[in-house]
C-alpha positions in Angstrom: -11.9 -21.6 119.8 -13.5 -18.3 119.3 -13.2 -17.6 123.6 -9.6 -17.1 123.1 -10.3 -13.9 121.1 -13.0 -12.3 123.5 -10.4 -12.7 126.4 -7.4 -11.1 124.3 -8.6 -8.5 122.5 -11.0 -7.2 125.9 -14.2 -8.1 124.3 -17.7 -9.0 126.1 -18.6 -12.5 125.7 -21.4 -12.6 123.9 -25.0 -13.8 124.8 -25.4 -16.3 122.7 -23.2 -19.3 121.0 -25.0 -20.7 118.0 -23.6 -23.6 117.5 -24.2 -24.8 114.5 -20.8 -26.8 113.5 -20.2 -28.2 110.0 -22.5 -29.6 107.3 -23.4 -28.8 104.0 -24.7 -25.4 103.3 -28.3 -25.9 103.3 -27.8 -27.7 106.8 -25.7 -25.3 108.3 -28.4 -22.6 106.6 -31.4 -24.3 108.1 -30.2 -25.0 111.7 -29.1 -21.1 111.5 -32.2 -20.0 110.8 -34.1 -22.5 113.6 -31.6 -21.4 116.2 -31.6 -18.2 115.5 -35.8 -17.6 114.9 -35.7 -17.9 119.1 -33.0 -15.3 119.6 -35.0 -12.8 117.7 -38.3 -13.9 119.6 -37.4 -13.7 122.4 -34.2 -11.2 122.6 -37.2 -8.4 119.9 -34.4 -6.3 118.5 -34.9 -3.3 116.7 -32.5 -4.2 114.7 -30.1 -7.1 113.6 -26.6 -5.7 112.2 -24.6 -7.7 110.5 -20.8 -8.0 109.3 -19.4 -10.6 106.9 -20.7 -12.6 104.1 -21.1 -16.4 105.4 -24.0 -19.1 105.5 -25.1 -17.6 108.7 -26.0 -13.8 107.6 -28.2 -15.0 104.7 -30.1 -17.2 107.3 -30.2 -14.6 110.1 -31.4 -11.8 107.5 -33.7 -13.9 106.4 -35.3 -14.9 109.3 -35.5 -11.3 110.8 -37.1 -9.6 107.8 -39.7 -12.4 107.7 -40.0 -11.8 111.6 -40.6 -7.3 110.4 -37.3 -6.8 112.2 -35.0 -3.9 110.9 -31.6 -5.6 108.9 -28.2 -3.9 108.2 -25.1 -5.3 106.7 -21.9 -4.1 107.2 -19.5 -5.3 103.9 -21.9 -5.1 101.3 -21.9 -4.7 97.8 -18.5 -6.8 97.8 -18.6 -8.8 94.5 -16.3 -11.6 92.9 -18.9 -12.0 90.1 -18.6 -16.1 90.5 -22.4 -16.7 90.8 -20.5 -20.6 91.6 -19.3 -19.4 95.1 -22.1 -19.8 97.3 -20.7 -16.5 99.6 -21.5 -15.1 96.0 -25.1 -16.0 96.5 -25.0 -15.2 100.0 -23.9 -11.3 99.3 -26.5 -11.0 96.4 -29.6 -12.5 98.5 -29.1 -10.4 101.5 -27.9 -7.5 100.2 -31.3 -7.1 98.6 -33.6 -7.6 101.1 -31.7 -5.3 103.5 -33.1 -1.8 105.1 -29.3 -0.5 105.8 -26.4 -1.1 103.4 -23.3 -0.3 104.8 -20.2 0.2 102.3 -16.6 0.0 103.0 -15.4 0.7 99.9 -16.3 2.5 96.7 -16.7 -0.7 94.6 -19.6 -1.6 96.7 -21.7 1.8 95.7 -20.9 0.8 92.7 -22.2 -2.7 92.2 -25.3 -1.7 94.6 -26.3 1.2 92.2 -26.0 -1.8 89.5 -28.1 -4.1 91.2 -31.3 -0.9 91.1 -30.3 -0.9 95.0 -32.5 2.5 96.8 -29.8 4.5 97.0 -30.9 6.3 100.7 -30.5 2.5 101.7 -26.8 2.9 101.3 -24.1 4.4 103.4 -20.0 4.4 102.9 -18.6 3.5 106.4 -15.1 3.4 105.2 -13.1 0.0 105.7 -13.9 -1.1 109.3 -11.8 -3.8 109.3 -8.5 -1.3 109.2 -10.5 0.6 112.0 -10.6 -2.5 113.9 -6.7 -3.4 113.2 -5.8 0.4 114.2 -7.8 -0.4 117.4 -6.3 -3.1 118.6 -2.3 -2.5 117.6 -1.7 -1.4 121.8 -2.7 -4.8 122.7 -0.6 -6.6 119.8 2.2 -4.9 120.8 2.0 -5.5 124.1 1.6 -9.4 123.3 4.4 -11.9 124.3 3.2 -13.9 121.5 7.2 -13.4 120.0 8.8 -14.7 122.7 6.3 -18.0 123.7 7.7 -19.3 120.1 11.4 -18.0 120.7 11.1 -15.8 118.0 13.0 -12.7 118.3 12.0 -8.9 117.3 11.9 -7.4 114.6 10.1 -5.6 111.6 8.0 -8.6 110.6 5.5 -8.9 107.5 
């Protein structure tokens, strides 16, 4: 499902597809992190960056920093404060065995400063995902996405 996006929005397909699928969090967690232990041996980054809080970015941080590769994260310090949500657990875990923190908004210095975080660890980025939307707006207005459902234009929400 994901090829669709690479082809519309221009992007390289990536190297790798770790396919991983569905399962319970530990199995989804420990497939990641078998998977992914050959990418960083043979691929020997100098560093693994990050975006996004899921199953996979606790298993791929912690498989680089046990592997003495270089880990950033960009979205951290994000908190709902429901230690019941396991992307809850996720964010806390990795965010503190990270070497780069990068913040996208001020709540995140914040709860990072809380947490006894190293502050030269941590860096505000501003909100890359409005980056990213600005980025692509050509392309979605140049889509004919409207008219393949008959819809007609208009200012739409």
């Amino acid at each position: 499902m994901s090829e669709i996006f690479f082809k519309q929005l221009g992007l390289p397909t990536p190297n790798y597809f770790i396919g991983i699928g569905s399962g319970s969090h530990t199995i989804q967690t420990g497939n990641i992190m078998i998977t992914f232990k050959e990418v960083l041996l043979k691929e020997n980054p100098e560093m693994i960056i990050f975006v996004g809080d899921v199953n996979w970015m606790i298993a791929c941080s912690l498989d680089a920093k046990k592997l003495h590769f270089k880990v950033a994260h960009v979205q951290v310090g994000l908190r709902s404060f429901d230690r019941y949500m396991p992307a809850e657990i996720n964010r806390i875990l990795t965010d503190s065995i990270l070497d780069y923190l990068f913040v996208i908004e001020k709540s995140g210095m914040i709860n990072l400063k809380k947490e006894g975080v190293f502050e030269k660890k941590i860096f505000f980025v501003g909100n890359c995902m409005v980056d990213n939307l600005i980025s692509i707006l050509t392309i979605a207005y140049s889509s004919n996405i409207l008219e393949n459902f008959l819809l007609r234009k208009r200012n739409l929400l």
